[in-house]
N, CA, C and O atoms as a printed pandas DataFrame, in Angstrom:
     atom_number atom_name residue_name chain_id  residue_number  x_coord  y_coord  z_coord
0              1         N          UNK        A               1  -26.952   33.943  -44.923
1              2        CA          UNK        A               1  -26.262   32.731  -44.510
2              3         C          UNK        A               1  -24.798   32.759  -44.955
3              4         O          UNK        A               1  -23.891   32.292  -44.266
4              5         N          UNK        A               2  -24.610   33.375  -46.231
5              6        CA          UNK        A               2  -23.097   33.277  -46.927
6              7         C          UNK        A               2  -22.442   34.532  -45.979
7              8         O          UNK        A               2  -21.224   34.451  -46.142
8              9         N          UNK        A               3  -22.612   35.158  -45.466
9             10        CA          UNK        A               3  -22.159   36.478  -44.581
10            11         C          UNK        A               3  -22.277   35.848  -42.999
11            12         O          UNK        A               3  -21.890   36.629  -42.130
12            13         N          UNK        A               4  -22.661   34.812  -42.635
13            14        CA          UNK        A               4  -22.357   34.277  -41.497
14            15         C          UNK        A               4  -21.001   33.956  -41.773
15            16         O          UNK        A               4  -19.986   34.573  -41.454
16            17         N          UNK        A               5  -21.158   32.689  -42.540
17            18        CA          UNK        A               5  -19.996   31.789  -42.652
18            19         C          UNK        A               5  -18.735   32.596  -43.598
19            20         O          UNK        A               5  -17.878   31.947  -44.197
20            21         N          UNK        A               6  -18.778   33.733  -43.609
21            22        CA          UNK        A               6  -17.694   34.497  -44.081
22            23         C          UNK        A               6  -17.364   35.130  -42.378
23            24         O          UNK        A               6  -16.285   34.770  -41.906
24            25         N          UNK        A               7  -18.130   35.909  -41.620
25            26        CA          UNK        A               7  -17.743   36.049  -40.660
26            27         C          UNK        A               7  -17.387   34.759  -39.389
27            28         O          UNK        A               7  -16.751   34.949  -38.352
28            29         N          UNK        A               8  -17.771   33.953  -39.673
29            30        CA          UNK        A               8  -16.898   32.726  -38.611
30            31         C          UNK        A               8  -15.873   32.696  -39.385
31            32         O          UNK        A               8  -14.871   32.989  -38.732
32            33         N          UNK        A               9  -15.588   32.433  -40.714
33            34        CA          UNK        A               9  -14.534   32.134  -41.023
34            35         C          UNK        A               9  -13.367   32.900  -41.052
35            36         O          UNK        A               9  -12.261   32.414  -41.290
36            37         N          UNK        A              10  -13.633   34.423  -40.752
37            38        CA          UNK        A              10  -12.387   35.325  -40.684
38            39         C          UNK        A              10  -12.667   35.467  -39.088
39            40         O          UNK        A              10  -11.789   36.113  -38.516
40            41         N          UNK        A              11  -13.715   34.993  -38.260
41            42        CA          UNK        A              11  -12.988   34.972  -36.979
42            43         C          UNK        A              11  -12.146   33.624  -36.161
43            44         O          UNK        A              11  -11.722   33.399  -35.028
44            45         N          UNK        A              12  -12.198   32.982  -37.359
45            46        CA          UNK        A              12  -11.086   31.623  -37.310
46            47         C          UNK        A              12   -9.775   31.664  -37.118
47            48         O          UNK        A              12   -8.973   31.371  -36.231
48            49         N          UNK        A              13   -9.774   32.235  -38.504
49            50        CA          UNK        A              13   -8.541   32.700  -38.916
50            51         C          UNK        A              13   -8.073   33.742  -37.905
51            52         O          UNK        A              13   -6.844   33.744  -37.839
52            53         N          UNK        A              14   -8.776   34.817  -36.924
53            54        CA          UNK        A              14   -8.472   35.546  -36.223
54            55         C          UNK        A              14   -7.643   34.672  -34.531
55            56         O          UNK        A              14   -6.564   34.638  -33.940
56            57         N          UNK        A              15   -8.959   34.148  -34.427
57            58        CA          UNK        A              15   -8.255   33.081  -33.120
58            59         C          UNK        A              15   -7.608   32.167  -33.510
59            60         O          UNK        A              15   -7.081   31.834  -32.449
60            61         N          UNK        A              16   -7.088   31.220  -34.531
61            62        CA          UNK        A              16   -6.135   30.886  -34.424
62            63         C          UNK        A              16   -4.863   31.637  -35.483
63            64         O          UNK        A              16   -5.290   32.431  -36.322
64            65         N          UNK        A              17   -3.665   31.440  -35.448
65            66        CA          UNK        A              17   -3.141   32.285  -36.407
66            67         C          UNK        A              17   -2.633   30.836  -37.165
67            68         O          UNK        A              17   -2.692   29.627  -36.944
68            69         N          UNK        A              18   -1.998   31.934  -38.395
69            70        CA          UNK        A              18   -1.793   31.026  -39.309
70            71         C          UNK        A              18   -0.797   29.919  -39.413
71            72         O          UNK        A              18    0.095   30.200  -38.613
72            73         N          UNK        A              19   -0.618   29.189  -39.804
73            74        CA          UNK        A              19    0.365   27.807  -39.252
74            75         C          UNK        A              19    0.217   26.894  -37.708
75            76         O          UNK        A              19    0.802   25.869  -37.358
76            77         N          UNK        A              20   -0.524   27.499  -37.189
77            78        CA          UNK        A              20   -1.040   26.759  -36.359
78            79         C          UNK        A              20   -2.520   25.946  -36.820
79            80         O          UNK        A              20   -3.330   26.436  -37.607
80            81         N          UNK        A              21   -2.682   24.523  -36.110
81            82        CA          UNK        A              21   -3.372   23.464  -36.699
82            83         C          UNK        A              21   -4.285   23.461  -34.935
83            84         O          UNK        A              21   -3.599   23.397  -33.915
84            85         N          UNK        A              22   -5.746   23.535  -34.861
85            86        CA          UNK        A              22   -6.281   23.153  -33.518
86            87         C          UNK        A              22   -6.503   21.474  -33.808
87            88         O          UNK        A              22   -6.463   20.949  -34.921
88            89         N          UNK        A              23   -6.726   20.841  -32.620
89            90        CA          UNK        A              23   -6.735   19.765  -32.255
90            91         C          UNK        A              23   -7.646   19.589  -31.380
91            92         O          UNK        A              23   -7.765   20.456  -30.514
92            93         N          UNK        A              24   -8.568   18.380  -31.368
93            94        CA          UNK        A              24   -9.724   18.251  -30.274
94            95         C          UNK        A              24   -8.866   17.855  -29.035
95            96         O          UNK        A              24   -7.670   17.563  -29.024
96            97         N          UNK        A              25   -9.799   17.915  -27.925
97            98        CA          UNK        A              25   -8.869   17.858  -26.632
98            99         C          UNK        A              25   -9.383   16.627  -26.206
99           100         O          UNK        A              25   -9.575   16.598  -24.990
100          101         N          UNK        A              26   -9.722   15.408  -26.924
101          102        CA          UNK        A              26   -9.769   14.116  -27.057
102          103         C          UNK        A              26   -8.356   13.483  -27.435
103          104         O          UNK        A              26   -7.653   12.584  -26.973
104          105         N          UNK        A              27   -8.264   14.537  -28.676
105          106        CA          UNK        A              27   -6.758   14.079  -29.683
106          107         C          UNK        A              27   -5.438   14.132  -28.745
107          108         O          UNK        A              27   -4.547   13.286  -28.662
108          109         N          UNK        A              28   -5.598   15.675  -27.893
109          110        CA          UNK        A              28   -4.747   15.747  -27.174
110          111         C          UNK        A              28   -4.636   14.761  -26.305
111          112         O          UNK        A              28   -3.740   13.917  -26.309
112          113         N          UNK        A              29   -5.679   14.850  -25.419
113          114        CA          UNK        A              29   -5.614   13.794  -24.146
114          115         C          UNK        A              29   -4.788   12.564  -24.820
115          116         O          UNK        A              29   -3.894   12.079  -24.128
116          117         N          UNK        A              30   -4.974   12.119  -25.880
117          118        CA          UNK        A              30   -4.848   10.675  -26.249
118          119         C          UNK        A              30   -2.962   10.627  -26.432
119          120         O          UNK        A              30   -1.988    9.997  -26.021
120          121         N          UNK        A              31   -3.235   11.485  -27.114
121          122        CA          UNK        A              31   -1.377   12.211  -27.178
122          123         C          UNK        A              31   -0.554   12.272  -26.035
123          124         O          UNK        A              31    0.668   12.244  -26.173
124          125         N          UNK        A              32   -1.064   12.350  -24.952
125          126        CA          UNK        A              32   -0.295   12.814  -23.645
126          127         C          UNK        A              32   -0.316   11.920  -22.951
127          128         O          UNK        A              32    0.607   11.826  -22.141
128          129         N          UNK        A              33   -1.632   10.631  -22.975
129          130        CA          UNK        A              33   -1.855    9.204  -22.480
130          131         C          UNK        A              33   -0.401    8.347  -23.116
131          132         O          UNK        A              33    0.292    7.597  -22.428
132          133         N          UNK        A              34   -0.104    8.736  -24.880
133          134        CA          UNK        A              34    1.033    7.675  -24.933
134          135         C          UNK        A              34    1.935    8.493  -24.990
135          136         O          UNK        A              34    2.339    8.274  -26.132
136          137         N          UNK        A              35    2.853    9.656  -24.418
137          138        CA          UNK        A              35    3.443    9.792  -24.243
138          139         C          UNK        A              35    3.844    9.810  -22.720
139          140         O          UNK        A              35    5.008   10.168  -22.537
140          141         N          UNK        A              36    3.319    9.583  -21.898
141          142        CA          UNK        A              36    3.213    9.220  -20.909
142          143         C          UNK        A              36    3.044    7.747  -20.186
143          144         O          UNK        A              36    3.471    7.416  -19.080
144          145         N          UNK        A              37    2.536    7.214  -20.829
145          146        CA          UNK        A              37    2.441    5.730  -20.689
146          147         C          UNK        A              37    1.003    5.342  -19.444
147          148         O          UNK        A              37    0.672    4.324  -18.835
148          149         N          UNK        A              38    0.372    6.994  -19.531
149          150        CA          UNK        A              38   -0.598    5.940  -18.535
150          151         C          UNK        A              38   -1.692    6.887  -18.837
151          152         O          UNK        A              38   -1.511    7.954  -19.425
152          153         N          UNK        A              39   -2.859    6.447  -18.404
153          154        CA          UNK        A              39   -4.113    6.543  -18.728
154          155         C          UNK        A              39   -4.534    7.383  -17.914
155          156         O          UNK        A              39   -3.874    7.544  -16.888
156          157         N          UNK        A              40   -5.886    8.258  -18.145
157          158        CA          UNK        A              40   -6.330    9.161  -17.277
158          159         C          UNK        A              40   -7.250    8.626  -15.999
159          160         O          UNK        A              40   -7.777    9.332  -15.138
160          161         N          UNK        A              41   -7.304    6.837  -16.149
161          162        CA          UNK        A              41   -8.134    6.292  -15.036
162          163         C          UNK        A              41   -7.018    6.140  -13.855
163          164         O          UNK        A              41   -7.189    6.359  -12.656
164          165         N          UNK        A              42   -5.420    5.557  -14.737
165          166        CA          UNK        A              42   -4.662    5.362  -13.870
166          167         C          UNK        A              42   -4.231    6.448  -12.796
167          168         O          UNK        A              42   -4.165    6.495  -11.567
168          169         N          UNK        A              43   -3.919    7.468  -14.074
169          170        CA          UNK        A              43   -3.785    8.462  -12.986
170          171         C          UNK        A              43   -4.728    9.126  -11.818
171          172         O          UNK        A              43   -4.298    9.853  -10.922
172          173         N          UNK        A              44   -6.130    8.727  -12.006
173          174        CA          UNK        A              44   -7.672    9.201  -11.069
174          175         C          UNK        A              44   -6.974    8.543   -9.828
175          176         O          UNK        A              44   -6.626    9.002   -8.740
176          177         N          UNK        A              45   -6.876    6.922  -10.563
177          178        CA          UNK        A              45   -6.419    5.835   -9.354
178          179         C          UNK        A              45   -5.466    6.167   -8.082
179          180         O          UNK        A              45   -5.657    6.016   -6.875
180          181         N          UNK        A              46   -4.209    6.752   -8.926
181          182        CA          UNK        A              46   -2.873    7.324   -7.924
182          183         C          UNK        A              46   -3.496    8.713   -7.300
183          184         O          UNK        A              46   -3.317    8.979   -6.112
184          185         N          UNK        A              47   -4.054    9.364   -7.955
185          186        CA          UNK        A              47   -4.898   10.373   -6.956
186          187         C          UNK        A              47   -5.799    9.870   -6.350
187          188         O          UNK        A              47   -6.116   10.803   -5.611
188          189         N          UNK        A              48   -6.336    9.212   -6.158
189          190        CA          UNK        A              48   -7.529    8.870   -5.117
190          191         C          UNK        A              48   -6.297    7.492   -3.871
191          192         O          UNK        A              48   -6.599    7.207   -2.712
192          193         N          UNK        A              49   -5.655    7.212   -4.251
193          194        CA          UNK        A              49   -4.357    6.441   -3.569
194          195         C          UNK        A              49   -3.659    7.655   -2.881
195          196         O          UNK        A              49   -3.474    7.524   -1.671
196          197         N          UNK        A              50   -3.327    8.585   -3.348
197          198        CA          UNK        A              50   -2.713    9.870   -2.452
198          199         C          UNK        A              50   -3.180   10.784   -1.434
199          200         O          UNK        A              50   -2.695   11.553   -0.604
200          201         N          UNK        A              51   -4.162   10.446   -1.776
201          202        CA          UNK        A              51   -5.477   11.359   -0.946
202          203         C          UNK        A              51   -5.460   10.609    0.387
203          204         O          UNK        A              51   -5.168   11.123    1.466
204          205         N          UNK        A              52   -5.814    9.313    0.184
205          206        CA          UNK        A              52   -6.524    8.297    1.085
206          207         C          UNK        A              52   -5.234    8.324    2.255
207          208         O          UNK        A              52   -5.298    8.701    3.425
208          209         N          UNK        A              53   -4.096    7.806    1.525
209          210        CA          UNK        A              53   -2.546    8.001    2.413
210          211         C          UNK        A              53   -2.454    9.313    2.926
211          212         O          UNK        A              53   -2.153    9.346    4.119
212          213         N          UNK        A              54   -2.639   10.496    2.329
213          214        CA          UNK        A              54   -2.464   11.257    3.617
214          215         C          UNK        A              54   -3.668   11.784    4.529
215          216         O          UNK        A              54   -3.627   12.598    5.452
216          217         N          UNK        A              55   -4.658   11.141    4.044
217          218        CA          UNK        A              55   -5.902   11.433    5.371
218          219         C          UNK        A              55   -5.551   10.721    6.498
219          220         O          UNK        A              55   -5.647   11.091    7.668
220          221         N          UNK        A              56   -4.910    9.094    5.829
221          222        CA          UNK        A              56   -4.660    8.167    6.998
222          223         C          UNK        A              56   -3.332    8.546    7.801
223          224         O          UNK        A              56   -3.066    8.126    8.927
224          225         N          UNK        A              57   -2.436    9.522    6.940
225          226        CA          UNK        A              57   -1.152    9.933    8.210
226          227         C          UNK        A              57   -1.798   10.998    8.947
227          228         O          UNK        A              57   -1.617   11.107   10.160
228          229         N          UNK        A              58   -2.487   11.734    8.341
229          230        CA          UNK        A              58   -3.412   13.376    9.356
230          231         C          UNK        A              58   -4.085   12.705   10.477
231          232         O          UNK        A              58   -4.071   13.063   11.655
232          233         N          UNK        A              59   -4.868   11.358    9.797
233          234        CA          UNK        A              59   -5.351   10.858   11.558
234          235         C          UNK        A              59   -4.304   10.177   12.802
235          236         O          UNK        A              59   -4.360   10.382   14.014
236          237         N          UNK        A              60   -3.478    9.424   12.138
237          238        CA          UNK        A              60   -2.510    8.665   13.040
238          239         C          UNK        A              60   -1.634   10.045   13.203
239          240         O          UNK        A              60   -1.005    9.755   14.220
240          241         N          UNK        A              61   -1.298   11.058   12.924
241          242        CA          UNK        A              61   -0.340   12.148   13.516
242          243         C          UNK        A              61   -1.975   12.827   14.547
243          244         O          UNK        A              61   -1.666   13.539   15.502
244          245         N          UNK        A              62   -2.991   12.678   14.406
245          246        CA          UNK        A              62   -3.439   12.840   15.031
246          247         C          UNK        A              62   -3.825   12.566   16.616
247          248         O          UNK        A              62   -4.051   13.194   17.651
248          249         N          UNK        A              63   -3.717   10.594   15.891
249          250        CA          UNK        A              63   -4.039   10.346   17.451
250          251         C          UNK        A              63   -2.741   10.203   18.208
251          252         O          UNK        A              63   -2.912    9.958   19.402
252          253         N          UNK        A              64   -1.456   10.298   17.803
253          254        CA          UNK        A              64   -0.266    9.980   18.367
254          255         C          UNK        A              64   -0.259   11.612   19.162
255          256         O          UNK        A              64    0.509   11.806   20.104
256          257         N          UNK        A              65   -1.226   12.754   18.647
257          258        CA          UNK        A              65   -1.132   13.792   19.255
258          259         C          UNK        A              65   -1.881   13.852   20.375
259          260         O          UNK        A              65   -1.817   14.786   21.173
260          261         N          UNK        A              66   -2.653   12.828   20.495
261          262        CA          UNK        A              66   -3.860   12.796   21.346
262          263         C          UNK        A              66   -3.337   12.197   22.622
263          264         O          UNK        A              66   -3.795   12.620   23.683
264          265         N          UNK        A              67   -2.027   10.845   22.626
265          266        CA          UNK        A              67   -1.352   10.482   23.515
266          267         C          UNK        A              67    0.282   10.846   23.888
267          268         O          UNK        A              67    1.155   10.134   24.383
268          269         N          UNK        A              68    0.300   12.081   23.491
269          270        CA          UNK        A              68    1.401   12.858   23.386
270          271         C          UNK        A              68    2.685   12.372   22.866
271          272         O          UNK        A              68    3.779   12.374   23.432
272          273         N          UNK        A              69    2.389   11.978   21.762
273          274        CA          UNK        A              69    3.900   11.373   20.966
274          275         C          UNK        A              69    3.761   12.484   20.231
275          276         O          UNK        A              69    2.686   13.077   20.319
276          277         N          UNK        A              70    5.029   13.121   19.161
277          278        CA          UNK        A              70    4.853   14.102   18.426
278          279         C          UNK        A              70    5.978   13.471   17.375
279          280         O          UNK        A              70    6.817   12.694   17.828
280          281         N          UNK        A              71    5.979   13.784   16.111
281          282        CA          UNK        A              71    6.471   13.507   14.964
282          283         C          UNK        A              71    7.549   12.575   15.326
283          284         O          UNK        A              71    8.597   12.676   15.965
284          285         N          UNK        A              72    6.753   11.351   14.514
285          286        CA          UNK        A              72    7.583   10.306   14.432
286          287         C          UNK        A              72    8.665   10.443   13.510
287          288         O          UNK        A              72    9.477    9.528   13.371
């Protein structure tokens, strides 16, 4: 058991190097939420808002193709 945790622990020290500190990617996320000022729902929100807007211009450039108008 003491020869496990000697080998995780020098393959720790291997993947990360020294002076560097890891961080859970909770910690991060949370870090990048306030430096950013917005949340990872908000941002789902503006992606699922971006999506929707250009399905709805692909159909209306669609049907304006259908009665021969071409780029408005």
């Amino acid at each position: 058991m003491i020869k496990n945790k000697k080998n995780l622990l020098q393959h720790k020290q291997q993947a990360c190097p020294k002076g560097l500190k890891t961080k859970s990617i909770q910690k991060i996320r949370e870090e990048a939420e306030q430096k950013l000022g917005t949340t990872k729902q908000e941002i789902d929100g503006r992606l699922c808002n971006l999506r929707a807007s250009q399905e709805l211009d692909k159909q209306v450039q669609q049907k304006l193709g259908e009665i021969g108008i071409r780029d408005l």
